[in-house]
MIROVEX-349021 format. One record per residue (C-alpha): x, y, z. Coordinates in steps of 0.25 Angstrom, whole numbers, padded with zeros to 4 digits, always signed. Example, Ala and Ser with C-alpha at 12.3 -4.5 7.8 and 13.67 -1.06 7.14 Angstrom:
<atoms>
+0049-0018+0031 +0055-0004+0029 
</atoms>
This chain:
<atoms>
+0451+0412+0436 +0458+0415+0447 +0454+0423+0462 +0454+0438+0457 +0469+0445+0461 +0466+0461+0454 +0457+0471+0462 +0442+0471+0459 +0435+0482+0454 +0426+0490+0465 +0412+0496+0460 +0412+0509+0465 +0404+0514+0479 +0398+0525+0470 +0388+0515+0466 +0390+0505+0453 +0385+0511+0438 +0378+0502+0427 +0391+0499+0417 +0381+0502+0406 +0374+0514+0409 +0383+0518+0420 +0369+0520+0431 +0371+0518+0443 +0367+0505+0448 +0357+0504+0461 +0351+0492+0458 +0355+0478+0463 +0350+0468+0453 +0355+0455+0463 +0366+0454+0473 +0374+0441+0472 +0381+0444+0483 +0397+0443+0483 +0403+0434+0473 +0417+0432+0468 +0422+0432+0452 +0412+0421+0448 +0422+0414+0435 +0433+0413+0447 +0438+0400+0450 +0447+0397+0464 +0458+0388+0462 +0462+0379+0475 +0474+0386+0478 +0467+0399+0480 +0454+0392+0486 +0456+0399+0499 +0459+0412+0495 +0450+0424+0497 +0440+0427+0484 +0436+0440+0480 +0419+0442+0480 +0412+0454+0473 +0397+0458+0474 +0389+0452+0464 +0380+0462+0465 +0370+0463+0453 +0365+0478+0449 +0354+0483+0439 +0355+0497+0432 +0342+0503+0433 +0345+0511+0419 +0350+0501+0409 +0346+0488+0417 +0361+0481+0416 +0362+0471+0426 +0375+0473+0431 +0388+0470+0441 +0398+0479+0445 +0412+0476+0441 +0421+0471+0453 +0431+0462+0448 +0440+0469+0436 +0437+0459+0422 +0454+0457+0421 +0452+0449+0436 +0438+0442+0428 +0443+0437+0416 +0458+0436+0419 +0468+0425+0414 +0461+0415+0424 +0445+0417+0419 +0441+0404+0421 +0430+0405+0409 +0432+0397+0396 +0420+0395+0386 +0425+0382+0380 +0422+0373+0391 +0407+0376+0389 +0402+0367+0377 +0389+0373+0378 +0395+0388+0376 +0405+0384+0365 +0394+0379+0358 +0385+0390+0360 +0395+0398+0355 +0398+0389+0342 +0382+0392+0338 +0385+0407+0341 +0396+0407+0331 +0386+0399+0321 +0376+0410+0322 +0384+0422+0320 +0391+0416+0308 +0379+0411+0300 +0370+0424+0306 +0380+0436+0305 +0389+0430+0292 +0400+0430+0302 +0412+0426+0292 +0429+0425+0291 +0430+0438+0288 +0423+0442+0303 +0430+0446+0314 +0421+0439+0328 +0426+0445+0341 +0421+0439+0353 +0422+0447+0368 +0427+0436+0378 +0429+0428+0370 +0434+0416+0379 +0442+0403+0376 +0436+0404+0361 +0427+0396+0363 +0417+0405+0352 +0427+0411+0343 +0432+0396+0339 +0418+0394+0333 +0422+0408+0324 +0436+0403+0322 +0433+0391+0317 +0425+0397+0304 +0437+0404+0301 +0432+0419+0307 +0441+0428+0314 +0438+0431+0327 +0444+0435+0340 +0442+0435+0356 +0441+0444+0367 +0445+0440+0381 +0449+0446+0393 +0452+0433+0400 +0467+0429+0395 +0465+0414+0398 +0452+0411+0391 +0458+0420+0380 +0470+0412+0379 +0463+0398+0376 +0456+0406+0365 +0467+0411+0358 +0473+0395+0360 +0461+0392+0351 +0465+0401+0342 +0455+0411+0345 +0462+0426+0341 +0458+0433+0356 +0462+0446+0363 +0464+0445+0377 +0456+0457+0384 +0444+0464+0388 +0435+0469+0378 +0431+0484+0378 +0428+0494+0368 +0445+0497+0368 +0446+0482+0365 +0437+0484+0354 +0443+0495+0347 +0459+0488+0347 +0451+0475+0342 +0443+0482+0331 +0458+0488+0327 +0466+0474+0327 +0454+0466+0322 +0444+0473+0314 +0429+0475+0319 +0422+0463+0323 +0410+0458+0315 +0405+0449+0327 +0410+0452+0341 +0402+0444+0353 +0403+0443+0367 +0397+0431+0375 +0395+0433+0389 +0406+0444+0389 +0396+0457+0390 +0390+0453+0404 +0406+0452+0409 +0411+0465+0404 +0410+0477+0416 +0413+0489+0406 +0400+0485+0396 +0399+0498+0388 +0415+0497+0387 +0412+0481+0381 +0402+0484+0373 +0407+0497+0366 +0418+0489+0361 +0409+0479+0355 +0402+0491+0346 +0418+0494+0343 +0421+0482+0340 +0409+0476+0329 +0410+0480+0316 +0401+0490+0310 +0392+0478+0305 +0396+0467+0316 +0387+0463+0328 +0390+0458+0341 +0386+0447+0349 +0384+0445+0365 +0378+0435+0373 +0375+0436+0389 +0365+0431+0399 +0353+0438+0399 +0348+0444+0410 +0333+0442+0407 +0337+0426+0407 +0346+0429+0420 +0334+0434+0428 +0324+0426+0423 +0332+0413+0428 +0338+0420+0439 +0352+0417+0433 +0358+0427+0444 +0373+0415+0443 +0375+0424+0428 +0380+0436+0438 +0393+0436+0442 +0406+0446+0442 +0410+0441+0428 +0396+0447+0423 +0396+0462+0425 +0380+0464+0416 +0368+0457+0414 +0360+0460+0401 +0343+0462+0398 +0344+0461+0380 +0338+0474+0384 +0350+0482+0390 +0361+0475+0383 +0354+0480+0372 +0355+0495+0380 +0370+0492+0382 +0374+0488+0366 +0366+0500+0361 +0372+0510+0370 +0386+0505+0361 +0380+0505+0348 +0376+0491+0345 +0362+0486+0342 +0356+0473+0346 +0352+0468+0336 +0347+0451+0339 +0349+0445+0352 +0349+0430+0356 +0344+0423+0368 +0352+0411+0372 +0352+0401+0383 +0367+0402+0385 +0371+0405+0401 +0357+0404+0405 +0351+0413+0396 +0359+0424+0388 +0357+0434+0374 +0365+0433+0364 +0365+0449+0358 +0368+0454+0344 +0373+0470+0342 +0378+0476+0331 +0381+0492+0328 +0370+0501+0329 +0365+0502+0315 +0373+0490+0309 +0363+0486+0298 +0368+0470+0296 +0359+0466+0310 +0344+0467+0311 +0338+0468+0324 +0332+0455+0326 +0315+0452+0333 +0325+0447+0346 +0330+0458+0351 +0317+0467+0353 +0309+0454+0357 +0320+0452+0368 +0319+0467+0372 +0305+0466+0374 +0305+0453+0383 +0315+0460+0392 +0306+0472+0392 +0294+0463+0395 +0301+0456+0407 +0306+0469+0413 +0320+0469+0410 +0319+0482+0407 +0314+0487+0422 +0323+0487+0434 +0312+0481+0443 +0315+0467+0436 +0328+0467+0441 +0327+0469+0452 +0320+0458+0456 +0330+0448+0451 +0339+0448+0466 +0327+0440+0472 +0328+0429+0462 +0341+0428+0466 +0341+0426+0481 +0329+0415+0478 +0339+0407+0470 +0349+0407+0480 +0341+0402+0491 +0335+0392+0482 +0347+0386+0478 +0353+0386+0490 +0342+0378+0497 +0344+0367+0487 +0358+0367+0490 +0354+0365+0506 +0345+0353+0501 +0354+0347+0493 +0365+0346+0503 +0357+0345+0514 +0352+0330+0507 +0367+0327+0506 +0367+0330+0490 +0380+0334+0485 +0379+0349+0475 +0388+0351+0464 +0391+0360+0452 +0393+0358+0438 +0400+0371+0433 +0406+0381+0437 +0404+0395+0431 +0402+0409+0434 +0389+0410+0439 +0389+0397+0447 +0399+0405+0455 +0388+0416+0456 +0379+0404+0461 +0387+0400+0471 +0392+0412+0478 +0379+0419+0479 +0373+0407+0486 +0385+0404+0493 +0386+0391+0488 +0399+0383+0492 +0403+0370+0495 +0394+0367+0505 +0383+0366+0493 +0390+0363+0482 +0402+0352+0481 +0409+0356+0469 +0406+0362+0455 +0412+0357+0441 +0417+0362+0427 +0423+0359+0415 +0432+0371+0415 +0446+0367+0419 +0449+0381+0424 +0437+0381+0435 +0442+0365+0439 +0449+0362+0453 +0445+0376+0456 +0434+0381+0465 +0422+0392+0462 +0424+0407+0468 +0419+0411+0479 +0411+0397+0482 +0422+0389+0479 +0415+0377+0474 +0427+0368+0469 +0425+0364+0453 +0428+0352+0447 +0428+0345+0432 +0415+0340+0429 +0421+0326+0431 +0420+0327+0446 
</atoms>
């Protein structure tokens, strides 16, 4: 993906409101400083050019609790032709995705006569594993690139942003949706209640839905504070999420922890009444452990910006050591929210030498805003 050309999207001066509940924000949540478009990769000719930087500015809303950004960057200039992103070059995630398929076939009775949609559906990287049992399927992706390499797979896949107007034209031209899922795709949409209203359009009367995202109760317990960055517009507790489906008409109905980007839920919704889905013991069991550690009180987040700043100054005193002893630092990846890492503790080439990656996209260019340059894994 290439330096952003089309103008960015300015939050009002009036004050930014909570894209769920529409409240007023006042609450700073963490403040990571200025960053730029964190799945940005700078290629040698443009290596001295200038770089656009947005506040990575964190909020809480004190009503529904969504952590939140604003939106700065408009999602055609995110996910364009160049997004750099593609699933299939992570074994671990194609494989994840395999067992999914697995589950929700032998579970839900998922058969050939089914239709599975997936929202951001990527390279295909999933939708093969539905493909090759002979169910019908079809993508979602705004990003035309990784859309492209899925339709080469043979992977039926409509390039655009998906919305409850989306929604409806699919419901016409395909039929309604027993399964539609969404991996990592609700954190990255900026017009949520939009998003998920087309979801309730789209499953069918007795379908369910699926979405997995990290979890913010795992993201403040580890201090995962790289997770935020301009592609990720929310951050869920179960416990709003749950808020955000409901005010759409879906129940959740089970939920799934998972170890997946550091600690994620896997959520199950169906139709408000749907009688093929009983709730299961998980999802009141997780409700209660987030009540019981306070992720349902505004004091608990607000704490979170100090753990932060310890980090920083942690990890940038073992960078001192190391290269102070004459040690040589480098990377091994080069993904989103390393790029949060880097830029908030000003990290460059003065600590760290060079980073790898085994996507040929991101090779022979440089990260943003650090400009750390990355390399095969070979190197």
């Amino acid at each position: 993906m290439s330096l952003p050309s089309s103008d960015p999207v300015a939050v009002a001066s009036a004050g930014p409101r909570c894209r769920f509940c529409s409240r007023e924000l006042t609450h700073t949540f963490v403040d990571l400083g200025l960053s730029p478009l964190c799945q940005t990769q700078i290629p040698p000719e443009r290596a001295d050019e200038a770089e656009l930087f947005f506040p990575l500015r964190v909020y809480v809303c004190a009503g529904c609790l969504l952590v939140q950004l604003m939106e700065y960057v408009k999602p055609d200039v995110i996910f364009s032709s160049e997004y750099p992103y593609y699933s299939s070059y992570s074994d671990s995630w194609v494989e994840h995705a395999r067992q999914y398929v697995s589950h929700v076939v032998q579970d839900f009775g998922i058969g050939g006569n089914d239709l599975v949609v997936e929202l951001a559906s990527n390279d295909g990287y999933l939708l093969q594993h539905f493909k090759e049992r002979g169910i019908k399927c079809l993508g979602v992706e705004p990003a035309a690139g990784v859309a492209n390499a899925a339709i080469a797979k043979g992977i039926p896949t409509e390039n655009r942003f998906f919305g409850e107007k989306t929604a409806r034209d699919l419901r016409r031209t395909y039929g309604p949706a027993k399964l539609v899922l969404g991996n990592n795709v609700l954190a990255h949409v900026p017009d949520l209640n939009d998003f998920v209203s087309g979801v309730a359009a789209l499953i069918d009367e007795n379908g369910f839905g699926t979405f997995e995202f990290p979890h913010l109760m795992k993201l403040m317990e580890l201090n995962q504070f790289d997770t935020i960055y301009h592609e990720h517009f929310s951050y869920f507790s179960f416990s709003t999420v749950s808020k955000v489906f409901a005010a759409h008409g879906l129940t959740t109905f089970d939920v799934r922890e998972l170890d997946t980007h550091g600690g994620s839920l896997r959520v199950y919704v169906c139709h408000e009444g749907a009688r093929a889905y009983k709730r299961n013991p998980r999802v009141d069991d997780l409700l209660r452990r987030e009540g019981e550690q306070g992720y349902r009180r505004l004091d608990t987040y607000l704490g979170f910006a100090s753990k932060v700043e310890h980090t920083k100054r942690s990890l940038l005193k073992f960078l001192i050591a190391a290269k102070e002893s004459g040690k040589t630092v480098v990377g091994y990846g080069a993904p989103g929210k390393g790029n949060t890492l880097l830029n908030y503790c000003g990290i460059r080439t003065d600590f760290l030498d060079y980073t790898v990656d085994r996507n040929p996209h991101k090779q022979g260019t440089y990260t943003p805003g650090a400009r750390i340059p990355i390399y095969d894994p070979s190197k």
